[in-house]
VEXTI-522231 format. One record per atom (N, C-alpha, C): x, y, z; residue in one letter; atom name. Coordinates in pm, 1 decimal. Each point is the difference from the previous one (the first is absolute). Last residue first. Layout:
# residues N
X  Y  Z  a  CA;
...
//
This chain:
# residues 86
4451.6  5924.3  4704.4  x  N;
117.6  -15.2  -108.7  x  CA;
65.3  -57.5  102.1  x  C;
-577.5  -2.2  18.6  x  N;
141.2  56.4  78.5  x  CA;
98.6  -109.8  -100.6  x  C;
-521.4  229.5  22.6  x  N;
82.2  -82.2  -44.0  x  CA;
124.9  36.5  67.8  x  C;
-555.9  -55.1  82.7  x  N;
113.1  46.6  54.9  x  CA;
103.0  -10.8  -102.1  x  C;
-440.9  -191.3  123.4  x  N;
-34.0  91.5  -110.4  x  CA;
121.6  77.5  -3.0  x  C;
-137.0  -354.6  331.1  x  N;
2.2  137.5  87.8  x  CA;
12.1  136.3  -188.8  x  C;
11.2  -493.6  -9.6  x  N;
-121.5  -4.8  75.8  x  CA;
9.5  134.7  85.6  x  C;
258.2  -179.8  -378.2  x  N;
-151.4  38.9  -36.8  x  CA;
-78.1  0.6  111.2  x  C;
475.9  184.1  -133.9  x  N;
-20.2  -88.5  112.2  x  CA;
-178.2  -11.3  -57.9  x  C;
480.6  43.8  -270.9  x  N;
-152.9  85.9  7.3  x  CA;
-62.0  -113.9  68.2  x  C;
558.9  99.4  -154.7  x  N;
-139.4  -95.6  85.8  x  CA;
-72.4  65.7  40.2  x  C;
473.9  4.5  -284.8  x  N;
-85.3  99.5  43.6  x  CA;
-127.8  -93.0  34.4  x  C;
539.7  -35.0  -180.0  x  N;
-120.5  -83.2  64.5  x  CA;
-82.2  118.2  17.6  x  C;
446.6  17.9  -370.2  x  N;
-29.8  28.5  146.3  x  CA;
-130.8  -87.8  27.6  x  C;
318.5  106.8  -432.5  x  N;
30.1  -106.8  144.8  x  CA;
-54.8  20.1  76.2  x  C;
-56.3  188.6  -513.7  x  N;
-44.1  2.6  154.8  x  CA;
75.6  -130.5  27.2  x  C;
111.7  254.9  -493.3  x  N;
-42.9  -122.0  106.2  x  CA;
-34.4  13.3  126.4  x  C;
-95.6  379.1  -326.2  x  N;
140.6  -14.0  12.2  x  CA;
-66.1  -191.3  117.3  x  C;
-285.8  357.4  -309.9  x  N;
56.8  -167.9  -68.6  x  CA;
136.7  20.5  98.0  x  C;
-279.1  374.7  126.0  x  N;
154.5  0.6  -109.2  x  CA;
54.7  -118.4  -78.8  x  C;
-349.0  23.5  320.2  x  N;
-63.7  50.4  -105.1  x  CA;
96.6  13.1  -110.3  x  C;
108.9  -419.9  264.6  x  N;
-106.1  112.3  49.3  x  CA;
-44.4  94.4  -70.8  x  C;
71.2  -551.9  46.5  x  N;
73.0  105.1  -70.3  x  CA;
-124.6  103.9  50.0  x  C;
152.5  -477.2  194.9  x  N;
-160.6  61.2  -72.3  x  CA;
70.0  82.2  -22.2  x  C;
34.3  -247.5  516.9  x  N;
80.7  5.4  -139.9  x  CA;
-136.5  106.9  -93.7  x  C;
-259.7  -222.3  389.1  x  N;
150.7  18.5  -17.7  x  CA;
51.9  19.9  -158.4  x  C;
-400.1  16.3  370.7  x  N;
2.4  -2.0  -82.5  x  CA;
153.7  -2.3  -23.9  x  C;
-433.7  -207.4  323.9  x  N;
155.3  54.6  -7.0  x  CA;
64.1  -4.2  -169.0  x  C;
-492.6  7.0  418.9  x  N;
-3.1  -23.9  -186.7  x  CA;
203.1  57.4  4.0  x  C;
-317.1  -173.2  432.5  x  N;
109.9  87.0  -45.5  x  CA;
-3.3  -79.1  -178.5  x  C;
-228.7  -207.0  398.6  x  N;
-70.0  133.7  -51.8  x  CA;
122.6  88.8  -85.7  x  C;
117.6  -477.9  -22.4  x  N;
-140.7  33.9  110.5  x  CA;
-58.3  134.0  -3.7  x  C;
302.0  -78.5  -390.7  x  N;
48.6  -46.6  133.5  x  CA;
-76.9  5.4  113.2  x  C;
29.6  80.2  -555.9  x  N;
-28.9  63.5  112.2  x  CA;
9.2  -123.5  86.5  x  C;
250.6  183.9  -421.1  x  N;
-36.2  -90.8  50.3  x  CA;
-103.9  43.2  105.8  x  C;
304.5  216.5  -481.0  x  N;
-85.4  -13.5  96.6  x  CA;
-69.8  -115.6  86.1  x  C;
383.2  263.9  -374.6  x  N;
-44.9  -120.3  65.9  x  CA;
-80.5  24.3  101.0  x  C;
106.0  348.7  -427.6  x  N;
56.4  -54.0  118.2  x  CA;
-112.6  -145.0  34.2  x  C;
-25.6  321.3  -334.6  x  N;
66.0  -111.6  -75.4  x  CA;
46.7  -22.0  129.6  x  C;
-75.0  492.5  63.5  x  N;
-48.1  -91.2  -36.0  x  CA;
61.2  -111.3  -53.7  x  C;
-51.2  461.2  363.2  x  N;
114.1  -109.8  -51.3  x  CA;
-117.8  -60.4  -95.8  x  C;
57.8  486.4  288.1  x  N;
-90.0  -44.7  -103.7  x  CA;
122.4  -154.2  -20.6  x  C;
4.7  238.4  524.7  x  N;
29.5  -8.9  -132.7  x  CA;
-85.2  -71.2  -146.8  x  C;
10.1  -52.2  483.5  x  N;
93.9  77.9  -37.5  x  CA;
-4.5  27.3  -121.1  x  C;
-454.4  -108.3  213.8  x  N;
120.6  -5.1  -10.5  x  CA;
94.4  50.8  -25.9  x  C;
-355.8  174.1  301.5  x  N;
-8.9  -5.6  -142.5  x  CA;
181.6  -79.1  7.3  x  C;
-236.8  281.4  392.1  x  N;
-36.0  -167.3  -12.5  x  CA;
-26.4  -25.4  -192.7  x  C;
29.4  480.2  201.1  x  N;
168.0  -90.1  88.7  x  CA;
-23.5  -172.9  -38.5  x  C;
-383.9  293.4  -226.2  x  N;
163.9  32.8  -21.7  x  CA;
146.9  -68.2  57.5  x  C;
-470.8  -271.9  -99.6  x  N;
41.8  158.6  115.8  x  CA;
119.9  12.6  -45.7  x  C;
-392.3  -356.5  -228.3  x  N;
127.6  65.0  44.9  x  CA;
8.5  129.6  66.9  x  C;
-432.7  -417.1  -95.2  x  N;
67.2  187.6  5.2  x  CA;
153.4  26.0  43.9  x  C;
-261.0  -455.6  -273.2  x  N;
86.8  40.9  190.0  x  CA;
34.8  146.0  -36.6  x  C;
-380.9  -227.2  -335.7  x  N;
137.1  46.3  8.4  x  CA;
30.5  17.4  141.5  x  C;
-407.2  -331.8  -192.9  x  N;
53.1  137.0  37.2  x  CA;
121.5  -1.7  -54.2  x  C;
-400.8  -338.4  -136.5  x  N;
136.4  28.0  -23.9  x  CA;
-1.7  133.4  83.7  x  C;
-349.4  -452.2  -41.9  x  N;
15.0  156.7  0.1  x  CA;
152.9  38.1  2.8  x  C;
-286.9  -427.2  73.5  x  N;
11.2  -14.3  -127.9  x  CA;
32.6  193.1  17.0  x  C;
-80.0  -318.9  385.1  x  N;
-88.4  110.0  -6.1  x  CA;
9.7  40.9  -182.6  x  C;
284.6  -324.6  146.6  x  N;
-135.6  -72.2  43.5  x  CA;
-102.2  75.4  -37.8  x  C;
452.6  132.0  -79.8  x  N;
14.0  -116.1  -92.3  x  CA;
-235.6  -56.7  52.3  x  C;
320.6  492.2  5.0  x  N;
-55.9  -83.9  57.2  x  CA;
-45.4  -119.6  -72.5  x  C;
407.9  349.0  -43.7  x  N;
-116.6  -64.0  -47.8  x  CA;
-61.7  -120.0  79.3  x  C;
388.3  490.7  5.8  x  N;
-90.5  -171.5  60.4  x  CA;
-132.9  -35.4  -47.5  x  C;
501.0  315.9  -154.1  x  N;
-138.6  -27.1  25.4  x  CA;
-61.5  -84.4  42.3  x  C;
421.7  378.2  -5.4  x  N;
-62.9  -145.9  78.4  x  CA;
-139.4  -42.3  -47.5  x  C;
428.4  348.3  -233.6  x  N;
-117.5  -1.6  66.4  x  CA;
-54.1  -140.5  8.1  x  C;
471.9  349.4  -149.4  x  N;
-38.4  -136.4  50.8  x  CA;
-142.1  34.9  64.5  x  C;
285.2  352.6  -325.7  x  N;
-123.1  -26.1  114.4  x  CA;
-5.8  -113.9  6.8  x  C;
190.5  325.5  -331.7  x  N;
105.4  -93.2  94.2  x  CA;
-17.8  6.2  110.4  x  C;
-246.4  169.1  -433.5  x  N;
-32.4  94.6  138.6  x  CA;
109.8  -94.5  143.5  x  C;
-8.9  -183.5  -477.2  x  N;
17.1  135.6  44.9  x  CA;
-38.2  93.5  41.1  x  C;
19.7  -497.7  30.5  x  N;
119.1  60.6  -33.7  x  CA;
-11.3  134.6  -10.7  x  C;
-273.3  -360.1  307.9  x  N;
-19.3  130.9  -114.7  x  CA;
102.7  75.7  -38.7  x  C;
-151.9  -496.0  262.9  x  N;
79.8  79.8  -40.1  x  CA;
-49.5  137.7  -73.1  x  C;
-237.5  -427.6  356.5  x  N;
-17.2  110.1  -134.2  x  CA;
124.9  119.9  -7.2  x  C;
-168.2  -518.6  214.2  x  N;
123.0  114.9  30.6  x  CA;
13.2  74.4  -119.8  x  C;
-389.4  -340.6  265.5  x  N;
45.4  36.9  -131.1  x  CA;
85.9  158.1  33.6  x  C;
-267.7  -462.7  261.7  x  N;
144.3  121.0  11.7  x  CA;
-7.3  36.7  -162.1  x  C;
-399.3  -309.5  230.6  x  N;
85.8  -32.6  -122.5  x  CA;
104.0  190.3  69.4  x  C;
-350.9  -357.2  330.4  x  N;
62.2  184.9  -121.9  x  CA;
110.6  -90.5  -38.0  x  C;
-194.0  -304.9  288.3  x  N;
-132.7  59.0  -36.9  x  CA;
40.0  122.6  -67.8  x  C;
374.9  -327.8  131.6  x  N;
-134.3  -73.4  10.6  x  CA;
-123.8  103.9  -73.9  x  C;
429.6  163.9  -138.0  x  N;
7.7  -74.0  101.7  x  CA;
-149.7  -65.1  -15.6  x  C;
378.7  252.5  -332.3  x  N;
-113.5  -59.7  2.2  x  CA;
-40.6  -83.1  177.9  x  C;
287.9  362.9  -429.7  x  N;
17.9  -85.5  115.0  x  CA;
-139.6  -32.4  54.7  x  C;
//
């Protein structure tokens, strides 16, 4: 995902079933990661899902989880507080 000056990159890891944030700076040319916290981690490992972002909100939907079972659900990673919420 992509806004005016970072690129979003949504790093899966099937097995350690870890979602991780990365931001890339598009002007400065540098890449971090968003530190996760235990209570601030998505629900869950998903991939092959849909993704959009929406003014500061990256929204993910649908996508299979570690069990390949289908997802129905939304999950939104706020980029201007580093937050996610189901």
């Amino acid at each position: 995902m992509r806004d005016n000056q970072y690129l979003y990159i949504l790093r899966n890891c099937f097995k350690q079933v870890e979602n991780q944030v990365y931001i890339y700076d598009l002007e400065q040319k540098i890449a971090y990661g968003v530190k996760s916290f235990e209570n601030n981690k998505p629900s869950g490992f998903r991939f092959n899902y849909s993704a959009v972002i929406d003014g500061f909100r990256i929204f993910l939907f649908g996508g299979l989880n570690n069990n390949l079972k289908l997802l129905n659900t939304l999950q939104e990673f706020d980029i201007s507080t580093y937050t996610w919420k189901s």
